[in-house]
Backbone as a printed PyTorch tensor [residue, N CA C, xyz], in Angstrom:
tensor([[[ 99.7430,  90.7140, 105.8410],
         [ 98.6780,  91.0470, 106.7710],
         [ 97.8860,  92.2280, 106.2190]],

        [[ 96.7990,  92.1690, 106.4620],
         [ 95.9440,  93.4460, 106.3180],
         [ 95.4200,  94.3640, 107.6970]],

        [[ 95.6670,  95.5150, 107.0080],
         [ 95.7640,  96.7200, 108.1560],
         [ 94.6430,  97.4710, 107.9310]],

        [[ 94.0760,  97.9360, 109.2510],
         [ 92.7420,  99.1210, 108.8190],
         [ 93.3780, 100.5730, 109.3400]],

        [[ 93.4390, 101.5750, 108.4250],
         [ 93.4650, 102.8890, 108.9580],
         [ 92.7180, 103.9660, 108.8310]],

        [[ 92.9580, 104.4820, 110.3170],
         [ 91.9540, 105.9760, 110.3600],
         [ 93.0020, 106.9490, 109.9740]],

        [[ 92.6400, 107.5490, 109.7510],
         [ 92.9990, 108.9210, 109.2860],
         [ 92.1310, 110.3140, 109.5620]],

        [[ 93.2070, 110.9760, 110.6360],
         [ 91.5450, 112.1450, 111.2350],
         [ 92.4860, 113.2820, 110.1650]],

        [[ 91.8090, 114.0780, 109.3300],
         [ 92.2080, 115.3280, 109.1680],
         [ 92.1060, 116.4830, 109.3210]],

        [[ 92.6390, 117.3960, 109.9210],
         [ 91.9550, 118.9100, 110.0330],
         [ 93.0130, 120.0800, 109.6620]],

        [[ 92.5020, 121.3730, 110.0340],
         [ 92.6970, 122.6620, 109.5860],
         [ 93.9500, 122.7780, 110.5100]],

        [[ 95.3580, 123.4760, 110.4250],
         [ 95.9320, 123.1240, 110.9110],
         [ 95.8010, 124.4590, 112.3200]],

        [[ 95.6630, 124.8500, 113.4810],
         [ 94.9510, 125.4700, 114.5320],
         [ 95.6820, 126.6300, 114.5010]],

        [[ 96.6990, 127.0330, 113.6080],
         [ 97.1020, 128.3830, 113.3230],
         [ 96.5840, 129.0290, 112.3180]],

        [[ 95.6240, 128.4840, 111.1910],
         [ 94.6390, 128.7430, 110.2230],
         [ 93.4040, 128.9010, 110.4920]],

        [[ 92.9510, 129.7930, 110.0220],
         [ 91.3820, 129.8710, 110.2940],
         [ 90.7210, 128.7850, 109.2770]],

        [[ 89.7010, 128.2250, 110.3980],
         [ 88.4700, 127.2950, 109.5350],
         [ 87.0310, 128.2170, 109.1350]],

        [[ 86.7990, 128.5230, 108.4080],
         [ 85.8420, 129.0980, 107.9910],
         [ 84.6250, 128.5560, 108.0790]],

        [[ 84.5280, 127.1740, 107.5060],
         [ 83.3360, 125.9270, 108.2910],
         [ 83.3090, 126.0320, 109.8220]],

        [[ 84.3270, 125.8650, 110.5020],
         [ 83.9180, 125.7040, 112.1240],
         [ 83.4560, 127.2450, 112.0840]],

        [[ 84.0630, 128.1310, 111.9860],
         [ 83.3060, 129.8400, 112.6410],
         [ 82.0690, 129.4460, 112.2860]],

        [[ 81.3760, 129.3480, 110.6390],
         [ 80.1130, 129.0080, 110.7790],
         [ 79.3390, 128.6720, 111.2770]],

        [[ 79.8920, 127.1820, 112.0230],
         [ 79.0120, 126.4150, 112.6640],
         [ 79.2880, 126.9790, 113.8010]],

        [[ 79.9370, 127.3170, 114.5860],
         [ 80.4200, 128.2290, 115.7990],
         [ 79.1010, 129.0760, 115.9650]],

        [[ 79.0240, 130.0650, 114.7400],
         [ 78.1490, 130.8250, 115.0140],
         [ 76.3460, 130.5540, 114.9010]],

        [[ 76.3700, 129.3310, 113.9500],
         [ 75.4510, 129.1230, 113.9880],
         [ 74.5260, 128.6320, 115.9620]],

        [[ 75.7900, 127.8570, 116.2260],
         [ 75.1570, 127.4150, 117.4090],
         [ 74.4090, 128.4350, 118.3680]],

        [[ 75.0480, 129.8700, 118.3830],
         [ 74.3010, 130.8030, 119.2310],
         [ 73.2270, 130.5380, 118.6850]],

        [[ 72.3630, 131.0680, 117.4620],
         [ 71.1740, 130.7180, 116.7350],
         [ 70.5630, 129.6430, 117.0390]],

        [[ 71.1800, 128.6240, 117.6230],
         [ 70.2150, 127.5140, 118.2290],
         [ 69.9840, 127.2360, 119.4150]],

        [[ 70.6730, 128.3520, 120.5690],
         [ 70.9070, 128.4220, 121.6910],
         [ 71.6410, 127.5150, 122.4400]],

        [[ 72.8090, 127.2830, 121.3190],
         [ 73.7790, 126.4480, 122.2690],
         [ 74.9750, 127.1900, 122.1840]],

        [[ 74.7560, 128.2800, 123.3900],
         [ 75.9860, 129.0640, 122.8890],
         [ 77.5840, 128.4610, 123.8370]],

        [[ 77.1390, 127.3050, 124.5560],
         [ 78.0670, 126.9470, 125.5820],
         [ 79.2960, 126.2370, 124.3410]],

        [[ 78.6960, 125.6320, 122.8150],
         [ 79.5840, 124.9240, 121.8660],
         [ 80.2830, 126.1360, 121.3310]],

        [[ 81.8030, 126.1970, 121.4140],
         [ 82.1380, 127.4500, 120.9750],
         [ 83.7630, 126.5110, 119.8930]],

        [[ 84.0670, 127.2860, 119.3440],
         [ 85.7700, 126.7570, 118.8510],
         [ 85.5020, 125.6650, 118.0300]],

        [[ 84.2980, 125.3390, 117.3030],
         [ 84.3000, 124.3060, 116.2100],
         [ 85.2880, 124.2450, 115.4390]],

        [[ 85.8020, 122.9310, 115.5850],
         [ 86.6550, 123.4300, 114.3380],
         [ 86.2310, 121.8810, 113.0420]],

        [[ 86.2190, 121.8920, 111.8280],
         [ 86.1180, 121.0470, 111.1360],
         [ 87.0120, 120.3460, 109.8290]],

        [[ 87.0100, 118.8120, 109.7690],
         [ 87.8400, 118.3170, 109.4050],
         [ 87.1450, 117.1980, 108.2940]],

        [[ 87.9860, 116.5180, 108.4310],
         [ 87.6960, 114.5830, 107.4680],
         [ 88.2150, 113.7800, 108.3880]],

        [[ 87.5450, 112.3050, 108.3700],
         [ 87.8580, 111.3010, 108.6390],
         [ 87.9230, 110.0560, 107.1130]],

        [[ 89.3720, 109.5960, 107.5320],
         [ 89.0960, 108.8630, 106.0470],
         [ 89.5350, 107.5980, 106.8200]],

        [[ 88.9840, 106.1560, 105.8660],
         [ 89.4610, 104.9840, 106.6890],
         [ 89.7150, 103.9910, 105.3550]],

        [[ 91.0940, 103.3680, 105.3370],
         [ 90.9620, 102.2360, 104.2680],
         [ 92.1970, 101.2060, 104.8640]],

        [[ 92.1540, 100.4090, 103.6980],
         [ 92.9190,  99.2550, 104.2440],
         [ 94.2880,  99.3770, 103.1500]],

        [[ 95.1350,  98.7260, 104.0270],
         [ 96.4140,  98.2700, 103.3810],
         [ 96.6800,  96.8010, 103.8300]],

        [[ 97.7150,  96.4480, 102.3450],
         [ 98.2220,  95.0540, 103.0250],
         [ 99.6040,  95.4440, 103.3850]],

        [[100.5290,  94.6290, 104.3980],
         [101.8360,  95.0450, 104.5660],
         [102.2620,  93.8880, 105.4100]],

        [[103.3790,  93.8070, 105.7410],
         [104.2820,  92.7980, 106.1940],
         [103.8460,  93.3450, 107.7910]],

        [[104.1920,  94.5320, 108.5430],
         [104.0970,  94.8040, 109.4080],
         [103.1500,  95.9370, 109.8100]],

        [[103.7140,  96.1450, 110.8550],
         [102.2990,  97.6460, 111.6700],
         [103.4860,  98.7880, 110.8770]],

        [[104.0890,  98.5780, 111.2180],
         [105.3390, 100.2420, 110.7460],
         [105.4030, 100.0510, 109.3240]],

        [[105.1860,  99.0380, 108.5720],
         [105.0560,  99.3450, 106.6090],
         [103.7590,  99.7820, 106.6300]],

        [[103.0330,  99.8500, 107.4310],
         [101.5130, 100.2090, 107.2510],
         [101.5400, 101.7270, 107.2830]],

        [[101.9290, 101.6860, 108.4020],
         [101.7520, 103.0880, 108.9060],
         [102.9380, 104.3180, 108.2370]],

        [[103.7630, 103.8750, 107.7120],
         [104.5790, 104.2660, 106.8310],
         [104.4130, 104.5180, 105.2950]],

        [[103.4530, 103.2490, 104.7700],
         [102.7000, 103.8700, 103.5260],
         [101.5720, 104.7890, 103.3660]],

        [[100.7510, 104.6880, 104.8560],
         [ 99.2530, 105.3840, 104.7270],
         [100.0030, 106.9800, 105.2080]],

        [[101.2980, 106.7490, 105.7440],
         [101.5490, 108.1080, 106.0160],
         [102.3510, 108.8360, 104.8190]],

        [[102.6110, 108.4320, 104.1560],
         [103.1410, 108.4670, 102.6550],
         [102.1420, 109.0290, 101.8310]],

        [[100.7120, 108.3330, 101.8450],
         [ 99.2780, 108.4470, 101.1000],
         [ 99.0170, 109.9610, 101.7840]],

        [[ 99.3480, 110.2770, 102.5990],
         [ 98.8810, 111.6760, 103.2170],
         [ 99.4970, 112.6130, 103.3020]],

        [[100.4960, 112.4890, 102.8100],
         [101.7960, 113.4450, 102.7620],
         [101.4510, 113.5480, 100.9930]],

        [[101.1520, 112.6830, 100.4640],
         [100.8630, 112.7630,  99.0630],
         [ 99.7900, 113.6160,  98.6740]],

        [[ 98.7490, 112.9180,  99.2240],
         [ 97.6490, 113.1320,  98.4860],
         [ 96.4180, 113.0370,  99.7040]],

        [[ 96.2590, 112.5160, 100.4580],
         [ 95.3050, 112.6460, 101.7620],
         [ 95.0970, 114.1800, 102.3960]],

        [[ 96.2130, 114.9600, 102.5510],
         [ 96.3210, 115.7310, 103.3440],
         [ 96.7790, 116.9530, 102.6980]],

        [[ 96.7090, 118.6490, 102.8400],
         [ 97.6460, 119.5370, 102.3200],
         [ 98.3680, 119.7990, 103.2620]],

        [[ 99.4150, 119.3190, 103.3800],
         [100.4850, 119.9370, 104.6100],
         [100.8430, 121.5100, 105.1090]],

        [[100.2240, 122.0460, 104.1130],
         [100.4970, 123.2480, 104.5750],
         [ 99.3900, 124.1390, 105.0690]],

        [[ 98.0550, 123.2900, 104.7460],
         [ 97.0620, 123.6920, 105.4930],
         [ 96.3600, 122.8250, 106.5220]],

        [[ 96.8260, 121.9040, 106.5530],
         [ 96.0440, 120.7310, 107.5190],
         [ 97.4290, 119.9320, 107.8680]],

        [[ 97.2920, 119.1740, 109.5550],
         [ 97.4090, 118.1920, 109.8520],
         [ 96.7510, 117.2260, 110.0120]],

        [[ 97.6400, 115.8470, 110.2440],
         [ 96.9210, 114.6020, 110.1320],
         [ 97.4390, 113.5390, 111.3410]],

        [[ 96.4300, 112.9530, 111.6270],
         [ 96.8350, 111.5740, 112.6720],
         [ 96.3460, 110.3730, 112.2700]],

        [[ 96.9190, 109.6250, 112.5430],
         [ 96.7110, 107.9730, 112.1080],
         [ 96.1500, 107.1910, 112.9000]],

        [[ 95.8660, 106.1590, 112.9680],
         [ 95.6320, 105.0560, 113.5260],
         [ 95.9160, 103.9370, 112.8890]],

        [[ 96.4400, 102.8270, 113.5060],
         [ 96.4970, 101.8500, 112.5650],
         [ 96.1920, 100.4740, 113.4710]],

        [[ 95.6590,  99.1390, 112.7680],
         [ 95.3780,  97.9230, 113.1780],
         [ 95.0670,  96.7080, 112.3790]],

        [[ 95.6680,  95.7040, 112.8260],
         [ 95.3850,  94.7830, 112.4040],
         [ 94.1620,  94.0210, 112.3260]],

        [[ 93.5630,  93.7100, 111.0240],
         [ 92.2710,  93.0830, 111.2240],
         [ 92.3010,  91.4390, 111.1300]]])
């Protein structure tokens, strides 16, 4: 079967994001000061083939523990589905 996955990544919320403060601050400058706590990330999406939903989600979580993600500065969440 073939599987589609999301993959959201971000800063992990005990680290400072240096992109979100930016944009944080930029927003006063545009007078939207009500957007506050940006924080910014990646979205990545690809496919796998696999026998099941749990070999799927078990290799793409493998791919991110590898190489998708730095674990020690970011977490990650999945999604997974059959197409």
């Amino acid at each position: 079967m073939i599987f589609s996955a999301s993959i959201q990544v971000m800063p992990l919320k005990a680290l400072l994001d240096p992109q979100g403060k930016a944009v944080s601050a930029s927003m006063k400058n545009l007078n939207l000061s009500a957007i506050e706590n940006v924080r910014i990330g990646k979205n990545i999406t690809l496919q796998v083939t696999a026998d099941t939903e749990t070999e799927a989600l078990n290799m793409v979580t493998e791919a991110c523990k590898k190489l998708l993600a730095n674990p020690i500065m970011e977490e990650f969440e999945i999604s997974i589905k059959a197409l």
